[in-house]
ChimeraX commands (.cxc) that place a marker at each C-alpha (Angstrom):
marker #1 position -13.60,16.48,-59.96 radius 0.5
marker #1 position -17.19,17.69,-59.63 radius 0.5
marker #1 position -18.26,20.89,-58.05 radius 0.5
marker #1 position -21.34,20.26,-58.56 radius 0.5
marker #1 position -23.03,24.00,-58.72 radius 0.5
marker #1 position -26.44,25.03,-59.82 radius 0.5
marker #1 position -26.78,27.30,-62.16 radius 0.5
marker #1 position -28.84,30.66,-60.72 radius 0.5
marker #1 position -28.36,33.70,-63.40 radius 0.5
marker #1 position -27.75,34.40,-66.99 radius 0.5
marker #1 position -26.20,37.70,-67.40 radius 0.5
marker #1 position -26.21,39.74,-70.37 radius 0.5
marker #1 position -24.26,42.67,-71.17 radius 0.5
marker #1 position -25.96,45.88,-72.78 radius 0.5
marker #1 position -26.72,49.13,-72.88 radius 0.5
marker #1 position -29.97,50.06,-71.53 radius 0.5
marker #1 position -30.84,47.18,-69.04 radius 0.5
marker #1 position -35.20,48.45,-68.97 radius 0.5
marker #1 position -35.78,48.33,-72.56 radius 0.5
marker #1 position -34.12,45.00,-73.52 radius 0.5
marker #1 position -35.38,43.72,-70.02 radius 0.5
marker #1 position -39.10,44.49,-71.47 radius 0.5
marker #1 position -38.19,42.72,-74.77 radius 0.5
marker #1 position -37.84,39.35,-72.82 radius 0.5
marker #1 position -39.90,39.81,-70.40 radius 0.5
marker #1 position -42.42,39.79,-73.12 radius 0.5
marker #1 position -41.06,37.44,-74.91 radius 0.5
marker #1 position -41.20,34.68,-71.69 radius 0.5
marker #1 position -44.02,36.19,-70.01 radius 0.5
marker #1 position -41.36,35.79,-67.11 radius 0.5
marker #1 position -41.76,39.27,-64.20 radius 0.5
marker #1 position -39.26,41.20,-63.07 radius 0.5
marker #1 position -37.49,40.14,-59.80 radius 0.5
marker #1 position -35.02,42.60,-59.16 radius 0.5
marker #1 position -33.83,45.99,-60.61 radius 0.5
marker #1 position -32.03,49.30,-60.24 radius 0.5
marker #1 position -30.40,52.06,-63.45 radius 0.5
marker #1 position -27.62,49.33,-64.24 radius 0.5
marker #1 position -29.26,45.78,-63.48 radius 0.5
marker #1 position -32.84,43.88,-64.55 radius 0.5
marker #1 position -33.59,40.38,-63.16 radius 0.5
marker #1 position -36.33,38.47,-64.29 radius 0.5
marker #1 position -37.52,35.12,-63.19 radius 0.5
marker #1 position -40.93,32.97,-63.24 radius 0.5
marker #1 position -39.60,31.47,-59.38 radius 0.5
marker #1 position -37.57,28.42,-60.84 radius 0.5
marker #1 position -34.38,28.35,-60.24 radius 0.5
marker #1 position -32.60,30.42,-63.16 radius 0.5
marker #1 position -32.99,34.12,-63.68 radius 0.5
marker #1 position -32.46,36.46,-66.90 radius 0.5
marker #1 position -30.05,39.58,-65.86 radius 0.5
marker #1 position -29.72,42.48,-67.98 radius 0.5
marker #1 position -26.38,44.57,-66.95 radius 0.5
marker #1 position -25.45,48.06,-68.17 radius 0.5
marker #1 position -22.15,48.11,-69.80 radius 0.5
marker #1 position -21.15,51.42,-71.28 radius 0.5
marker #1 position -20.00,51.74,-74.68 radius 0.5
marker #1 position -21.79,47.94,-75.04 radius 0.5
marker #1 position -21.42,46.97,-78.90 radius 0.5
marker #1 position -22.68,43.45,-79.80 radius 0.5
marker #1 position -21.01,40.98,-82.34 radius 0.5
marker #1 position -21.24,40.29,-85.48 radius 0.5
marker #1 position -23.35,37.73,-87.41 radius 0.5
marker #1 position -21.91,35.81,-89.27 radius 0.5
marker #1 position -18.81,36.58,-87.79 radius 0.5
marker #1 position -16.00,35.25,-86.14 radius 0.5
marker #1 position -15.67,36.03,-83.12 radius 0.5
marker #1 position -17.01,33.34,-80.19 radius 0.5
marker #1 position -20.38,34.48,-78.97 radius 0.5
marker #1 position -23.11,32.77,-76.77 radius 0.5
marker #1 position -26.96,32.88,-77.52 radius 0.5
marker #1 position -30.06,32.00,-76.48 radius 0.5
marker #1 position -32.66,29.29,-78.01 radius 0.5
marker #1 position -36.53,29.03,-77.20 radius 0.5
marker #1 position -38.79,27.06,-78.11 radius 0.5
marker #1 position -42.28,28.24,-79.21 radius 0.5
marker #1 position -45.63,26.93,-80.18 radius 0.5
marker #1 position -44.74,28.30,-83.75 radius 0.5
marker #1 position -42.33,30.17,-85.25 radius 0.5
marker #1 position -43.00,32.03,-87.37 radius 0.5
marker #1 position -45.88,33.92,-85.65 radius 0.5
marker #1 position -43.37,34.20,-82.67 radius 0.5
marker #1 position -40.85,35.91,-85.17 radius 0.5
marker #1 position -43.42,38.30,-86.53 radius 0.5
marker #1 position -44.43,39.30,-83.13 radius 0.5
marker #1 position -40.77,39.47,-81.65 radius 0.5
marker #1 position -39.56,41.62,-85.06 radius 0.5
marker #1 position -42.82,44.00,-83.93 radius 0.5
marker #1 position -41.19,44.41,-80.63 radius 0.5
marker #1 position -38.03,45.54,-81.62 radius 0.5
marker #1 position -36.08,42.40,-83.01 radius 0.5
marker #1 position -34.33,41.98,-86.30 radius 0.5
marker #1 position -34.12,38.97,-88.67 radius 0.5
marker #1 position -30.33,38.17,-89.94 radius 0.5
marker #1 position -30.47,37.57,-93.83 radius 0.5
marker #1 position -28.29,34.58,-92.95 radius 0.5
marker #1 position -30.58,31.97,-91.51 radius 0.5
marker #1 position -28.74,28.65,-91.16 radius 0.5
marker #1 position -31.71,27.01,-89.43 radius 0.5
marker #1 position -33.28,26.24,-93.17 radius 0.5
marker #1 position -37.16,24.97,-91.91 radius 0.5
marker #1 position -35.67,23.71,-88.01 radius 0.5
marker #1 position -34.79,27.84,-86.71 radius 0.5
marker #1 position -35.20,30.84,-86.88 radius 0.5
marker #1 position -32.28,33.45,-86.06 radius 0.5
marker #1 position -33.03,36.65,-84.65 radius 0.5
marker #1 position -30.99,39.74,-82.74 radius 0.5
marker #1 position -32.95,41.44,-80.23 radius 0.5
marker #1 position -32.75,45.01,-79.93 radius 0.5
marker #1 position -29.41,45.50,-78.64 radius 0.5
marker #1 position -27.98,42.55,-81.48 radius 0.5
marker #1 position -27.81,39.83,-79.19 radius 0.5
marker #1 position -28.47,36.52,-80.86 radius 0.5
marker #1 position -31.50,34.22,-80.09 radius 0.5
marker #1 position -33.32,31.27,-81.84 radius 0.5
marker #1 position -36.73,29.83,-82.08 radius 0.5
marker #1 position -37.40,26.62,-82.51 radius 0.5
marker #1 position -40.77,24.42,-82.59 radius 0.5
marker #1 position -41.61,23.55,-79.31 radius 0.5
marker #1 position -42.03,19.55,-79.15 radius 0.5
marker link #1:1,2 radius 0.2
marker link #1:2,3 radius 0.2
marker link #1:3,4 radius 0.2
marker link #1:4,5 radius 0.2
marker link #1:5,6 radius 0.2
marker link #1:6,7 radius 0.2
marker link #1:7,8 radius 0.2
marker link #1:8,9 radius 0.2
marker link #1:9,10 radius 0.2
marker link #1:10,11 radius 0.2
marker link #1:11,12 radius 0.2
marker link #1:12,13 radius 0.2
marker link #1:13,14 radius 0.2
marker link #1:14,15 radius 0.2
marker link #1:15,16 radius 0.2
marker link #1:16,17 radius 0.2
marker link #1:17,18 radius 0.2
marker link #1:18,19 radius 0.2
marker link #1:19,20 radius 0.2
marker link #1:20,21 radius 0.2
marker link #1:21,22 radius 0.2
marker link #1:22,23 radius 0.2
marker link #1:23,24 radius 0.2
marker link #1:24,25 radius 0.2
marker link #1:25,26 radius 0.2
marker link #1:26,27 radius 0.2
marker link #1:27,28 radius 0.2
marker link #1:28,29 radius 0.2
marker link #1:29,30 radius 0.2
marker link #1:30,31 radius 0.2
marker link #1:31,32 radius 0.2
marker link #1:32,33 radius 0.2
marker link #1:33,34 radius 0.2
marker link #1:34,35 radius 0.2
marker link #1:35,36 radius 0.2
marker link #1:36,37 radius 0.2
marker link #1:37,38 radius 0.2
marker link #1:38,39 radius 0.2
marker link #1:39,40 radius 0.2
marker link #1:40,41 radius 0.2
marker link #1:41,42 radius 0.2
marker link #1:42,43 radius 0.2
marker link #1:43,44 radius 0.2
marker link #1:44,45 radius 0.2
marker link #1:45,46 radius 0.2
marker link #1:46,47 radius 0.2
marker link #1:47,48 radius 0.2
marker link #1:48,49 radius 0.2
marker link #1:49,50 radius 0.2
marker link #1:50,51 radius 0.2
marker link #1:51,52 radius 0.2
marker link #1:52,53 radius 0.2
marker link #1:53,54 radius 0.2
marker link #1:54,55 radius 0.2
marker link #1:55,56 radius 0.2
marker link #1:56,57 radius 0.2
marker link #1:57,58 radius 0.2
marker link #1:58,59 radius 0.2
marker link #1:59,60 radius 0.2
marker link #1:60,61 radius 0.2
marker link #1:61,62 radius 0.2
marker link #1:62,63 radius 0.2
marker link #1:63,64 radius 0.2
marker link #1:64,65 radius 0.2
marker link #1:65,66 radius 0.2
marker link #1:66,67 radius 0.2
marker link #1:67,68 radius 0.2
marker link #1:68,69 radius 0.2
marker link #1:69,70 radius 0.2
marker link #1:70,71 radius 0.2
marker link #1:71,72 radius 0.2
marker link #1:72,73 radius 0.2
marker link #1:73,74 radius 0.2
marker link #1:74,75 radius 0.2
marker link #1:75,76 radius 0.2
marker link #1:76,77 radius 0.2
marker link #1:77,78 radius 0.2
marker link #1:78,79 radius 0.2
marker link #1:79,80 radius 0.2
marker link #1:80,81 radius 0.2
marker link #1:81,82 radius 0.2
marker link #1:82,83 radius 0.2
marker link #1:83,84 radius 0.2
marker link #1:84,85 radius 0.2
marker link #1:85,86 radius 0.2
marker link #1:86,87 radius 0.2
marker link #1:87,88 radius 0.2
marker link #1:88,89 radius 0.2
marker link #1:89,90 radius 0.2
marker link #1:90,91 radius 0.2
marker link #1:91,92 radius 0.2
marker link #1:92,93 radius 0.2
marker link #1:93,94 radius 0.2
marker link #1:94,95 radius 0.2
marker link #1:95,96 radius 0.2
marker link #1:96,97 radius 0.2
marker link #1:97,98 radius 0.2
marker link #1:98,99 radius 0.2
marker link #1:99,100 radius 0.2
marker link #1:100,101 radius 0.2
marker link #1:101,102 radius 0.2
marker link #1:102,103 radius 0.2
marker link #1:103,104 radius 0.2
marker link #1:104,105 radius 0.2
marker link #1:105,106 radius 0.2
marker link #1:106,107 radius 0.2
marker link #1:107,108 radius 0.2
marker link #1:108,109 radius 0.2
marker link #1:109,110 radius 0.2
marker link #1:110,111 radius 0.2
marker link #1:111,112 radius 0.2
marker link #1:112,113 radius 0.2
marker link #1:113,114 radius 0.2
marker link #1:114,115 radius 0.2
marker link #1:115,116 radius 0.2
marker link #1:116,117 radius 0.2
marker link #1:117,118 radius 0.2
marker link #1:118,119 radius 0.2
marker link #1:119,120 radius 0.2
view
């Protein structure tokens, strides 16, 4: 069985959709699309969009931890510059990187997990 759907938003769940909106927005260079106090969207005009949706009481998970979690990788021109620059706007760097010299792990501001990666 195939039913063959495309895939048209990633949703994230946080607490102040603006503010972590603005974190990736700068970090894609992606605009926003769509937006009221409890949604963000933000898209370059392909066919997937970032959401950012208001979810009170929002607490993110762990890392390392165990509970099952989804995250986000990117590739940049080079990584650690990108890092630098992302920790400047608001991102933190885990002290467990398991990436060694391939990744680098970061949360943005409301603790979701992302990675950066060489693009190539």
């Amino acid at each position: 069985m195939s039913v063959s759907a495309q895939l048209a938003t990633i949703v994230i769940d946080c607490g102040a959709p603006g503010p972590l909106a603005e974190f990736y927005r700068a970090l894609t260079g992606w605009e926003v699309t769509d937006s009221d106090v409890d949604f963000v969207y933000l898209g370059d005009g392909g066919p997937v969009q970032l959401a950012f949706q208001r979810v009170e009481g929002y607490r993110p998970a762990s890392w390392p931890g165990p509970a099952k979690q989804a995250h986000l990788d990117f590739k940049v021109p080079d990584i650690e510059r990108a890092a630098k620059e992302l920790v400047e706007l608001g991102a933190t760097r885990p002290e467990f990187q398991p990436g060694g010299d391939e990744w680098v792990v970061l949360a943005d501001p409301e603790g979701h997990l992302l990675c950066l990666a060489v693009a190539g």
